[in-house]
Structures are given as C-alpha cells and as structure tokens.
C-alpha positions, 0 to 999 in steps of 0.5 A: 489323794481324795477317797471315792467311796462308792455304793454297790446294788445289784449285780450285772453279769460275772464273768469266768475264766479258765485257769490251768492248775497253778492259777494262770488264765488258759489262752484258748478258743474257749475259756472264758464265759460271760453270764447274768443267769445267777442269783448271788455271788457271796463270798465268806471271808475266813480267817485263822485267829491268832493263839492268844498266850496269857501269863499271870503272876502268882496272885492270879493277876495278869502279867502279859498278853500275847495275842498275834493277828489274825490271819486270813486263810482264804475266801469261800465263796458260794455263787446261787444260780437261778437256771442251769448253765452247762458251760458254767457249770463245767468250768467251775466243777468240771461235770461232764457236759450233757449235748443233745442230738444237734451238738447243744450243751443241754445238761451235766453230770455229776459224779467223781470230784474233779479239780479246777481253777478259775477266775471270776469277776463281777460287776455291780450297778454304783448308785447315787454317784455322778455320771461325769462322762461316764456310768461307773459301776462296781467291780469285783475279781476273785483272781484265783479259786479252786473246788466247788460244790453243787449243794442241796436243791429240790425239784418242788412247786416252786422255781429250782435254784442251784448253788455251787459252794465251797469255791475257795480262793488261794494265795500266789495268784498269777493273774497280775493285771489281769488279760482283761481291759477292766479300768481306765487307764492314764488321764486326759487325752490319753485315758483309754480302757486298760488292766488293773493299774497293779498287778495282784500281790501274792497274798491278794484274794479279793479285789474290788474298786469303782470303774468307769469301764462297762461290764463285758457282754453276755456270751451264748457260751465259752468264748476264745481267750487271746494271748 
C-alpha cells in the first residue's frame, strides 16, 4: 500500500472532551467544547531510556553490551492560549468557574489541585497536497490526559498569555475509536464520515494521520456529548 506523507501548518480549532477518571469520554449535556482561542499545542514526548550494562574483561576491553530499549513513559503536554476561556479552562484543571450577574462564565479560580481527565484533539491546515473532492487536513488526538498546570504569566505593556503545562497522558486509554466522526469511512459509494478505523491500543498516547474529514465548529461553550 502506497504512503501519504503529508505536511502540517497552522492549527485550526481543538477540541476537548470530558472524561470520567478512568480515561472514558463522559455522555452528557455538557462535556465537550470546541475552541480556536489558543496559541499552541506541543507536546513533549518522554521517554524512560533503557540501563545500559557493560562488561569488560580483565585487560579492560569490552566483552559485551547490554542496553534494553527505551521506553516511552508518556507525552507532557503544554497548550498556550491567547485569552482566557473559563470553560476550557475548567475542563482541563478543574478551577472553579467565576459567573457574573446574568449567569455568564466570566472567570476562574484557583486554588486546591484538582484531578481531571480529558481528551483532546486537533486539526491543522495540510499544504501543498491536492484537493481531490475534498480539502484534507491534519488531525491529531491526545486520547487520554490527566493534570494540568496554570504556568507563570505577567499582566504588563504587552498581550497576556496563558499557558496550562504539565498535562500528561496515560496508557490504557479507553476512547477505542473514539465518540466522534473524524475520517472517512469505507470507499466508493459507500465512504461517508465515521470513527478511527481502529480502535486505540493500550499502550497508544498520541494519534495522528491526514483527513478529508473537516474540523468540528467552534462552540459559544460546552456542549452535550451523546451516547
């Protein structure tokens, strides 16, 4: 089977998706949001290097070496944003959502560390490749990440940005194919929008391919998952 290489420039919306603590998207009114108000998403691979063992002889020579693989222990994760979006911000953390006289989610809080789970997935523009019937783009799925962190940031003469770091993800993700319709499915007459084609393995972190699937549309907020 031929490969598809393809390249990958800017990023167009992410998406996040509430997860109970074992890593499972939540089915509800309002646990999953769509977003283009962020700057970056990079992820920081991290890796568990193998103990290398060295055996020399006598005359100081080496005998053998013994040097297991390395092993990846999981993929930090740091998403930039360039204003600040209670709701996302409390599905990634868990801070306290701040709403003003008419109900609106104006704000957060922070204080005690809370745990959460999420998943979250992103889609890039793909340049350069033909539009056959279709505008491909990149897409990207972290399946399951925990923690995250609201890192320094300064309130000066210039535009505030926000980072939330540290969110790691965790083997044994359950999202298998996931709730979502993100590539095509089937071929001919038959292909329509569907999951992944395979379901994501327990020792999976990060996923990513091209698709002729488009990006979800931005939400005001969080949105109803359904079973």
């Amino acid at each position: 089977m031929p490969s598809k290489p393809w390249p990958s420039i800017r990023a167009e919306v992410m998406r996040i998706t509430k997860e109970d603590i074992c890593g499972a998207p939540v089915v509800g009114p309002a646990t999953t949001i769509v977003t283009d108000g962020f700057v970056s998403i990079s992820p920081s691979p991290q890796y568990e290097e193998g103990t290398e063992t060295v055996e020399k002889n006598a005359n100081g020579k080496i005998a053998w070496v013994d040097k297991p693989k390395d092993e990846l222990k999981y993929i930090s994760t740091s998403i930039a944003f360039n204003l600040v979006n209670p709701d996302v911000f409390n599905m990634i953390m868990g801070s306290p959502i701040v709403l003003d006289g008419d109900g609106n989610a104006v704000g957060i809080r922070l204080g005690e560390t809370v745990k959460t789970s999420f998943g979250l997935e992103g889609w890039s523009d793909v340049p350069g490749v033909p539009c056959v019937g279709a505008v491909p783009y990149g897409y990207f799925l972290w399946p399951w990440l925990q923690g995250g962190r609201l890192a320094d940031f300064s309130l000066q003469n210039e535009k505030a940005s926000f980072t939330i770091e540290n969110c790691l993800t965790q083997a044994g993700a359950p999202w298998a194919k996931g709730p979502y319709n993100v590539v095509i499915n089937g071929t001919g007459g038959t292909a329509a929008p569907g999951k992944l084609l395979t379901a994501i393995g327990p020792k999976e972190h990060l996923h990513m391919q091209q698709t002729l699937v488009p990006p979800p549309a931005v939400t005001a907020g969080p949105v109803a998952l359904a079973a």
